[in-house]
LUMLO-924834 format. One record per atom (N, C-alpha, C): residue in three letters; x, y, z; residue number from 0; atom name. Coordinates in nm, 4 decimals. Atoms other than C-alpha are relative to their C-alpha. Example, Ala and Ser with C-alpha at 12.3 -4.5 7.8 and 13.67 -1.06 7.14 Angstrom:
BEGIN
ALA_0.0890_-0.1190_0.0000_0_N
ALA_1.2300_-0.4500_0.7800_0_CA
ALA_0.0900_0.1200_0.0000_0_C
SER_-0.0820_-0.1190_-0.0060_1_N
SER_1.3670_-0.1060_0.7140_1_CA
SER_-0.0770_0.1090_0.0730_1_C
This chain:
BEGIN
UNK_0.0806_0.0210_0.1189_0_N
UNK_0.9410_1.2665_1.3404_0_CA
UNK_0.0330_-0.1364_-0.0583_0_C
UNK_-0.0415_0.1617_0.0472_1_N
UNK_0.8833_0.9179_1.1637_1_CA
UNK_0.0653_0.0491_-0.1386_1_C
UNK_-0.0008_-0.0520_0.0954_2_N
UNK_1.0369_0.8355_0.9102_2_CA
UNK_0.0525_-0.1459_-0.0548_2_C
UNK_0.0325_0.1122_0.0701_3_N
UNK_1.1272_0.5323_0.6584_3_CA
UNK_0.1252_-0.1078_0.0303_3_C
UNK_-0.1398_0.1164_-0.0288_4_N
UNK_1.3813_0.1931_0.7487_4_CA
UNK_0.0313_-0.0216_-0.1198_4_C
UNK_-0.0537_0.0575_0.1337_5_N
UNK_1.5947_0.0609_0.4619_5_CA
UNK_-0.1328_-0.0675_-0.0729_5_C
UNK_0.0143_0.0831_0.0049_6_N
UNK_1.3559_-0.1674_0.4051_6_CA
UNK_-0.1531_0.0692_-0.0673_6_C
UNK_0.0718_-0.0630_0.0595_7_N
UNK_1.0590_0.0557_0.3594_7_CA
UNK_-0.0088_0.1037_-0.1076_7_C
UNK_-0.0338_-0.1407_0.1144_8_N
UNK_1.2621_0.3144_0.1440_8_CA
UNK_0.0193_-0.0864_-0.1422_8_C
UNK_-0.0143_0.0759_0.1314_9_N
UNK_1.3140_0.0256_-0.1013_9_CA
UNK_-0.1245_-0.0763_-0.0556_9_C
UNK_0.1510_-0.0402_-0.0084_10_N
UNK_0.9205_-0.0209_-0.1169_10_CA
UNK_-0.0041_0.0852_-0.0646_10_C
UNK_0.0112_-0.1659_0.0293_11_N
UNK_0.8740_0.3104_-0.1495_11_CA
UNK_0.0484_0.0072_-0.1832_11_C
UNK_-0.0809_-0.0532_0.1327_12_N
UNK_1.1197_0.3683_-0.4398_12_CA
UNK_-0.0393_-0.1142_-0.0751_12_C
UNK_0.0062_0.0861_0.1120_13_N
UNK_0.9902_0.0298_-0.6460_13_CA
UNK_-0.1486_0.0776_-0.0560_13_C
UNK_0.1051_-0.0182_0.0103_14_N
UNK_0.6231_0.2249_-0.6471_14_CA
UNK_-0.0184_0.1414_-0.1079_14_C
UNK_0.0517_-0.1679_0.1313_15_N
UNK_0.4741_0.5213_-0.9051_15_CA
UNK_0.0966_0.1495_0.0668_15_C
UNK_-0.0582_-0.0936_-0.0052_16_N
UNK_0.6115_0.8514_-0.8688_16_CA
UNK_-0.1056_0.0437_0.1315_16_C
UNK_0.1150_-0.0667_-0.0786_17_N
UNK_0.2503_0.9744_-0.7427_17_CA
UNK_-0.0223_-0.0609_0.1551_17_C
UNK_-0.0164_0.0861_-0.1810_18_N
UNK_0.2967_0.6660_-0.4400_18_CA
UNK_0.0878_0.0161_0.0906_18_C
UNK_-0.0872_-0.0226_-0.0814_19_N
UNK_0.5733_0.7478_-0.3628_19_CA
UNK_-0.0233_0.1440_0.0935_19_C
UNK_0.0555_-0.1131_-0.0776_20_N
UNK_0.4512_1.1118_-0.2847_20_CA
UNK_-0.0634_0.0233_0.1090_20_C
UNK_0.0936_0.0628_-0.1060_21_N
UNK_0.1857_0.9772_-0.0585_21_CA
UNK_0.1081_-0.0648_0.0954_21_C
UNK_-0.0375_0.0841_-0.1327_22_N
UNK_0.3944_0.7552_0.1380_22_CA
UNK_0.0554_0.1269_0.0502_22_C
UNK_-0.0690_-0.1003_-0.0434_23_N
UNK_0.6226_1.0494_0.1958_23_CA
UNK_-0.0592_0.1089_0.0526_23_C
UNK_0.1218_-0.0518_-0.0956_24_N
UNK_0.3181_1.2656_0.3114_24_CA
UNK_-0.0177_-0.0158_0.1121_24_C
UNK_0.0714_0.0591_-0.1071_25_N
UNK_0.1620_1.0579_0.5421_25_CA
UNK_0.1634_-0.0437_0.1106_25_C
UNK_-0.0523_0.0390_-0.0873_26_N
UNK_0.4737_0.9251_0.6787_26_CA
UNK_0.0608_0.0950_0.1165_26_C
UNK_0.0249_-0.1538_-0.1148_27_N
UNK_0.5175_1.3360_0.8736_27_CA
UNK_-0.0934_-0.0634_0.0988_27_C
UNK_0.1337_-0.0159_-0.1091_28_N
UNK_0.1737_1.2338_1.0464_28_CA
UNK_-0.0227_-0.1129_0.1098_28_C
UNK_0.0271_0.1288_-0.0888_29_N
UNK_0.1746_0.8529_1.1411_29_CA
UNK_0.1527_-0.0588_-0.0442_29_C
UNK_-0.0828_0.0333_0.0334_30_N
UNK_0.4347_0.6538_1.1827_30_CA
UNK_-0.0204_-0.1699_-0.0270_30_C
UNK_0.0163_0.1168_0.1077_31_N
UNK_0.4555_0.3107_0.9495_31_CA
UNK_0.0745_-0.0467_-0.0779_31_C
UNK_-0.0930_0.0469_0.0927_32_N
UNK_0.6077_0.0720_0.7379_32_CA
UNK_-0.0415_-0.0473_-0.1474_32_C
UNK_0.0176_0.0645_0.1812_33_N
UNK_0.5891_0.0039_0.3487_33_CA
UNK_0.0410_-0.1137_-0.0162_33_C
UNK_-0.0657_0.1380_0.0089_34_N
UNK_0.6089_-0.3790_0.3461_34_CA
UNK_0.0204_-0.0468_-0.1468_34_C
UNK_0.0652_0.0400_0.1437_35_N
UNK_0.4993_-0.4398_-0.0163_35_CA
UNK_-0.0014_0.1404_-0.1207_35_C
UNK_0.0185_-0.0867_0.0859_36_N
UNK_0.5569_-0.2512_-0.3224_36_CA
UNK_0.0092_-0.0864_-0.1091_36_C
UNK_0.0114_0.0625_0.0705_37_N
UNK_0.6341_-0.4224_-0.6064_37_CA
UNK_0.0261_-0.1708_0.0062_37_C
UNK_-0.0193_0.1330_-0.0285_38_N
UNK_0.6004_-0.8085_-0.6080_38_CA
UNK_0.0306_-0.0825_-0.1390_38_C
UNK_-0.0387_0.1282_0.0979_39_N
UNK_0.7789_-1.1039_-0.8555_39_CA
UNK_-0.1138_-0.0723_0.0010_39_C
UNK_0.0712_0.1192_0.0191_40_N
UNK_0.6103_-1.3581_-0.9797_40_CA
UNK_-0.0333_-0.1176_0.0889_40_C
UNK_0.0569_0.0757_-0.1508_41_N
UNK_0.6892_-1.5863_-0.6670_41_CA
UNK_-0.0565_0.0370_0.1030_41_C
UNK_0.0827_-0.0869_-0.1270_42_N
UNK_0.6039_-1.3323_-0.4333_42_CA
UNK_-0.1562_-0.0070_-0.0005_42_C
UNK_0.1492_-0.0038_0.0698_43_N
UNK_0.2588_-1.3062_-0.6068_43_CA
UNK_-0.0559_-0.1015_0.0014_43_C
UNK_0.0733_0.1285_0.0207_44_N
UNK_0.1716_-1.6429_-0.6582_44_CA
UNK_0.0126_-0.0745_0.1588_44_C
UNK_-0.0122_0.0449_-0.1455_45_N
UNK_0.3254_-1.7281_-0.2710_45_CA
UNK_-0.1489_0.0934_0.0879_45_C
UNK_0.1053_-0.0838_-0.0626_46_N
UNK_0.0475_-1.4092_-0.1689_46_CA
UNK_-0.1202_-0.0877_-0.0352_46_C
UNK_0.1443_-0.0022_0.0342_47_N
UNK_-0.2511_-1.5588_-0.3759_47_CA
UNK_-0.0329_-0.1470_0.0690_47_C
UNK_0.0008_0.1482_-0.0722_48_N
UNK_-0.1756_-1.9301_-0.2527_48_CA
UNK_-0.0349_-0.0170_0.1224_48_C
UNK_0.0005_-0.0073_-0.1254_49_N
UNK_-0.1443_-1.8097_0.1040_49_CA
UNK_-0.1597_0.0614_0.0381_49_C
UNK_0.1309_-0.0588_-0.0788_50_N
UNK_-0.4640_-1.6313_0.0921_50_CA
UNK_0.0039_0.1877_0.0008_50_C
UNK_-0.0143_-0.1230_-0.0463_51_N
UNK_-0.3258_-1.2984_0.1523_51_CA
UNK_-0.0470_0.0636_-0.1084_51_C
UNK_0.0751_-0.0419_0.1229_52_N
UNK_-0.4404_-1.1980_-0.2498_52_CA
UNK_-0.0843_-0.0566_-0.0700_52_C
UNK_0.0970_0.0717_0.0639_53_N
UNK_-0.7058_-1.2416_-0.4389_53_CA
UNK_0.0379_-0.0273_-0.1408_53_C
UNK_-0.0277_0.0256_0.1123_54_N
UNK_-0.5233_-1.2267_-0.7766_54_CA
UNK_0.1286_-0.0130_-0.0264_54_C
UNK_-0.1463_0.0923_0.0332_55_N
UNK_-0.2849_-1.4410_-0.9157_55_CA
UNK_0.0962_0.1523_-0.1199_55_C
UNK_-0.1204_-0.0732_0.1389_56_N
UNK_0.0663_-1.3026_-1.1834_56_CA
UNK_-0.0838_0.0203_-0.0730_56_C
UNK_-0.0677_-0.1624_-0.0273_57_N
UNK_0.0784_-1.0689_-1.3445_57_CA
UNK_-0.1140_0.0626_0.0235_57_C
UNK_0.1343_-0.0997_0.0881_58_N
UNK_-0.3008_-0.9282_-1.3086_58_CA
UNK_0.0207_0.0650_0.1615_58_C
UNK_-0.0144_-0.0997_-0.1047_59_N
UNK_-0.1754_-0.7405_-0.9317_59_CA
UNK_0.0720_0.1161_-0.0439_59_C
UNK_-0.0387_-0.1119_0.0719_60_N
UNK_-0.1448_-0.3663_-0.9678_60_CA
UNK_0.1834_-0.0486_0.0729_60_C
UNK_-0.1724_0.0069_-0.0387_61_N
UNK_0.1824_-0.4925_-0.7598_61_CA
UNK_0.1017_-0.0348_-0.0640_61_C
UNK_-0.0626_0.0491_0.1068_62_N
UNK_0.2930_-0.6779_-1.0483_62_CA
UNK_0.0530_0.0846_-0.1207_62_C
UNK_-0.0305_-0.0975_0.0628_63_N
UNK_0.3620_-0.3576_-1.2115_63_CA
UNK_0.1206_0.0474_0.0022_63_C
UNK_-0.1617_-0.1036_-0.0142_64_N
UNK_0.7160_-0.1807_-1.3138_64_CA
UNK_-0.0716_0.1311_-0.0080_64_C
UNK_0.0635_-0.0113_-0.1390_65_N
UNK_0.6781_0.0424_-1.1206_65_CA
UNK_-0.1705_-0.0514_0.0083_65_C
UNK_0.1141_0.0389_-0.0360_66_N
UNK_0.4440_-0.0866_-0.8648_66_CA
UNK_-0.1218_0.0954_-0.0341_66_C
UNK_0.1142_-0.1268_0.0472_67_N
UNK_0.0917_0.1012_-0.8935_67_CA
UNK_-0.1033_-0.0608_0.1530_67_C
UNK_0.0752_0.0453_-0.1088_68_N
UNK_0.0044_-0.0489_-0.5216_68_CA
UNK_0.0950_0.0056_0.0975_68_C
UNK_-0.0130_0.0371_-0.1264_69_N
UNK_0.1405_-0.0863_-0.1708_69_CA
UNK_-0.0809_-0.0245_0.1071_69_C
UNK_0.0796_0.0990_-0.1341_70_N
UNK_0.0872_-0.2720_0.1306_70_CA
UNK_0.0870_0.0673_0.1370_70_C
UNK_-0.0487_-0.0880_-0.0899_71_N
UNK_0.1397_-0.0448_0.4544_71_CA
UNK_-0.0035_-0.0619_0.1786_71_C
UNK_0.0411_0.0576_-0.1374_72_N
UNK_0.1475_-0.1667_0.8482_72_CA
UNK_0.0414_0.1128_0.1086_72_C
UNK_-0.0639_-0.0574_-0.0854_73_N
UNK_0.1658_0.0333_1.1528_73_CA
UNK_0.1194_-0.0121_0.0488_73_C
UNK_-0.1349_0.0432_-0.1021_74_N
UNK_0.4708_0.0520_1.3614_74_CA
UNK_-0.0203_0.0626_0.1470_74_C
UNK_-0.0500_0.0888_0.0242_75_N
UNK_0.5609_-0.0862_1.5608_75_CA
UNK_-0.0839_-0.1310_-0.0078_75_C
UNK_0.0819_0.1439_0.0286_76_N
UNK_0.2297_-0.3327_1.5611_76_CA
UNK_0.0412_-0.0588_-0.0401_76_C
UNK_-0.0268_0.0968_0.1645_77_N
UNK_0.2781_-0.4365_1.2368_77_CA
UNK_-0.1518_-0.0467_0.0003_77_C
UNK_0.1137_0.0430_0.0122_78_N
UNK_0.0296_-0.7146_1.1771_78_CA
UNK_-0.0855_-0.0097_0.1073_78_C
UNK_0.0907_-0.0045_-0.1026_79_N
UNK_-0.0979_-0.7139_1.5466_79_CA
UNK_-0.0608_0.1066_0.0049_79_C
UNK_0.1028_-0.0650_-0.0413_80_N
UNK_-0.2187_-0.4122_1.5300_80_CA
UNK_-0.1247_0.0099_-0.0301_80_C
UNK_0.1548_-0.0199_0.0352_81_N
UNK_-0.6007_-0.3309_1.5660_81_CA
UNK_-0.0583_0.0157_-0.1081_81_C
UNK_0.0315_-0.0512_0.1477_82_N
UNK_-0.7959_-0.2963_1.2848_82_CA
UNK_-0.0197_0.1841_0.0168_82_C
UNK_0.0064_-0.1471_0.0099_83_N
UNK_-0.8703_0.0874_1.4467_83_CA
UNK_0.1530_-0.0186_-0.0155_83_C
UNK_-0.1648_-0.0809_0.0280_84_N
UNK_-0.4886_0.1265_1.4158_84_CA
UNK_0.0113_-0.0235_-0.1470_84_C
UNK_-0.0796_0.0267_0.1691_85_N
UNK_-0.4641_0.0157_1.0368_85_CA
UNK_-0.1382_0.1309_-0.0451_85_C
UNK_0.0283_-0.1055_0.0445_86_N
UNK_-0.7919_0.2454_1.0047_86_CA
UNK_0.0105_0.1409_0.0265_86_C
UNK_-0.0747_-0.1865_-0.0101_87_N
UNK_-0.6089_0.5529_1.1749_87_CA
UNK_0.0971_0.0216_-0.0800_87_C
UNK_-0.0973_0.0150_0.1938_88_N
UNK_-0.3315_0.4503_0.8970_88_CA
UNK_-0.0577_0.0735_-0.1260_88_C
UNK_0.0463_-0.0251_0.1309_89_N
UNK_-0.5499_0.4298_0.6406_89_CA
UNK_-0.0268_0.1670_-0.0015_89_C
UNK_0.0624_-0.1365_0.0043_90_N
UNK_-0.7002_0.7633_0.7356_90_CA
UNK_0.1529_0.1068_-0.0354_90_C
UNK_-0.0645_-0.0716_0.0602_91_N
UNK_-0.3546_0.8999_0.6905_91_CA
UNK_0.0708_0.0080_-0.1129_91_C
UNK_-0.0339_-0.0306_0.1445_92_N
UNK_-0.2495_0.8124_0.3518_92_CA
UNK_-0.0652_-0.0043_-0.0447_92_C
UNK_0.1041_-0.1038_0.0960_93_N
UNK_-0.5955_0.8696_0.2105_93_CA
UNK_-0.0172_0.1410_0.0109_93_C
UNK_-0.0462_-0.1740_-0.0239_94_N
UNK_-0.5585_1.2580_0.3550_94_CA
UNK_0.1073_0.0127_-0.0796_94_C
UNK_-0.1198_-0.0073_0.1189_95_N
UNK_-0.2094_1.2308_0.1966_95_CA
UNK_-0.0255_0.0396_-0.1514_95_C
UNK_0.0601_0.0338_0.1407_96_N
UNK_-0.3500_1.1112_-0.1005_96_CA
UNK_-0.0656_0.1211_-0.0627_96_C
UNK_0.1038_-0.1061_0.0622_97_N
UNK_-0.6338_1.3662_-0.1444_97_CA
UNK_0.0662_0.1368_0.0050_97_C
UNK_-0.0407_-0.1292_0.0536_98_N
UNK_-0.4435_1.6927_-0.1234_98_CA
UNK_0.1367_-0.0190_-0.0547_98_C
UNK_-0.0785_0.0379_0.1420_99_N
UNK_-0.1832_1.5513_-0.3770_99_CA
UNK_-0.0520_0.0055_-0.1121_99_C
UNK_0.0631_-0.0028_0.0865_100_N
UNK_-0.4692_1.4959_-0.5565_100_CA
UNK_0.0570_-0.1323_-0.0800_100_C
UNK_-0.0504_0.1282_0.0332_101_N
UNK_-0.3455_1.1285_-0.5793_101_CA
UNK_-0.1201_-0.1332_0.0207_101_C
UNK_0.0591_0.1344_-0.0254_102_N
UNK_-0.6460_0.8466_-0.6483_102_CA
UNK_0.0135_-0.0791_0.0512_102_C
UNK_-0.0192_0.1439_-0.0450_103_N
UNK_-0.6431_0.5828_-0.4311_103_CA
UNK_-0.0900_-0.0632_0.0517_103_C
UNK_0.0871_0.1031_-0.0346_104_N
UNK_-0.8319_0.2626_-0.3509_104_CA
UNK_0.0654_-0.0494_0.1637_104_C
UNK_-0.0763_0.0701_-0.0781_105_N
UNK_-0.8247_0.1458_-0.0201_105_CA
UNK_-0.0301_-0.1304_0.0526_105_C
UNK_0.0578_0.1483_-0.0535_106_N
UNK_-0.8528_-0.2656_0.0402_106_CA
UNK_-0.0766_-0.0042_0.1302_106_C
UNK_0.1284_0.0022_-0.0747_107_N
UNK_-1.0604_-0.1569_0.3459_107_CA
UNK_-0.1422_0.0310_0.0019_107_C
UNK_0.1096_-0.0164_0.0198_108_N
UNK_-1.2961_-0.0689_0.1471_108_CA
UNK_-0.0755_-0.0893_-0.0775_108_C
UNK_0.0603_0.1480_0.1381_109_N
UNK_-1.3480_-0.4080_-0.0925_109_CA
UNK_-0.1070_-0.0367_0.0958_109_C
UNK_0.1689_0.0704_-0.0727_110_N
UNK_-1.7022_-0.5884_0.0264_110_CA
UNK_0.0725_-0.1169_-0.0094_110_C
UNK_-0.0696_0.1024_0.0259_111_N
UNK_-1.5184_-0.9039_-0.0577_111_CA
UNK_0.0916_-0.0431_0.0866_111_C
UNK_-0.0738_-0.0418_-0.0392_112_N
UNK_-1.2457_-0.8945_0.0556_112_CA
UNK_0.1160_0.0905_0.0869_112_C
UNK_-0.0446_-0.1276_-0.0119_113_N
UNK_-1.0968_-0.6709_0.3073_113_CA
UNK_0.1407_0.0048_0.0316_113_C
UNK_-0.1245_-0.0199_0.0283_114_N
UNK_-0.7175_-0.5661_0.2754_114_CA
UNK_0.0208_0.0880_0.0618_114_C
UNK_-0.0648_-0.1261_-0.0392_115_N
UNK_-0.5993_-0.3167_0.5229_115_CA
UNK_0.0923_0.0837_0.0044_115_C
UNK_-0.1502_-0.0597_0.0721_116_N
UNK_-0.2711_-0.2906_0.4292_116_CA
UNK_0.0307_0.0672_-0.1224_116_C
UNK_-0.0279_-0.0240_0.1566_117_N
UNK_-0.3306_-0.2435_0.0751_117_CA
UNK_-0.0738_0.1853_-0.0904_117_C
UNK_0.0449_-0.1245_0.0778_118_N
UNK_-0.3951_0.0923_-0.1396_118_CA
UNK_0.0483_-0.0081_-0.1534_118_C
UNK_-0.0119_0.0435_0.1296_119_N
UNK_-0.3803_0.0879_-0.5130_119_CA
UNK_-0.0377_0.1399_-0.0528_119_C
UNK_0.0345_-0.0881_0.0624_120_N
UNK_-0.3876_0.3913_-0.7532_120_CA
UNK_-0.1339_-0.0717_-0.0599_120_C
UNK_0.1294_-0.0103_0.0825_121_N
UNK_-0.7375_0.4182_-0.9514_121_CA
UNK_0.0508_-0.0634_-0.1205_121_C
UNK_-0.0355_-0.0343_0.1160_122_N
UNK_-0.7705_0.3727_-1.2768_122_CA
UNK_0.0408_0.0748_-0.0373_122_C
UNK_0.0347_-0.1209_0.0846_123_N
UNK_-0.7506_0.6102_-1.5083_123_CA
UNK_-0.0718_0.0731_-0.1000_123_C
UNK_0.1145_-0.0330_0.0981_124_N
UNK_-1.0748_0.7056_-1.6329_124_CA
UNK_0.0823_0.0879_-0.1548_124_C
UNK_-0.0771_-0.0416_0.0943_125_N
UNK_-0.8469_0.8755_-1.9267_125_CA
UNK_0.0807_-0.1077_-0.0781_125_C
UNK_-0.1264_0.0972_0.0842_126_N
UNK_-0.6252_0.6001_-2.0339_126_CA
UNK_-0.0228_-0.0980_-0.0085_126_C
């Protein structure tokens, strides 16, 4: 069974309570790494410079204590893998997601933009 490297458990643990749930879901079904959870100010501004984000400090849900986003990659691809391998991913922490009953956005679904790595809680039509 997969399961999380140092490296992804400290990911993991910078993200919401409810993300963290999800990663810990999905990571039973597929196996993957949590590259991105919460990002600094250089991190953020090195992402939006490079291209890799579309929005600068602080306005990324990543820019959040706790994060309210992560950025996920197969393993062991990583970034080589296919885009079907990031959308057999995706497909397993949106399943995750939905019988948690955990909102999430997934950057493969922006028209703009597409982000395969990335998932982001909702709003909160409430708050």
């Amino acid at each position: 069974m997969a399961s999380f490297g140092t490296k992804s458990r400290r990911c993991r643990d910078e993200c919401e309570p409810a993300l963290q749930r999800v990663l810990d879901k999905a990571i039973h079904g597929y196996d993957f790494s949590c590259i991105w959870g919460h990002r600094g100010e250089w991190d953020q501004t090195k992402a939006y410079l490079e291209g890799h984000s579309k929005v600068e400090w602080p306005n990324s849900n990543h820019n959040k204590v706790p994060s309210r986003a992560f950025d996920v990659i197969p393993y062991p691809a990583g970034f080589e893998a296919s885009d079907e391998e990031f959308y057999l991913l995706a497909t397993h922490i949106l399943s995750a997601a939905a019988e948690l009953g955990v909102p999430l956005k997934w950057g493969g679904h922006w028209n703009t933009f597409k982000d395969l790595a990335h998932f982001e809680l909702m709003e909160d039509p409430h708050g």
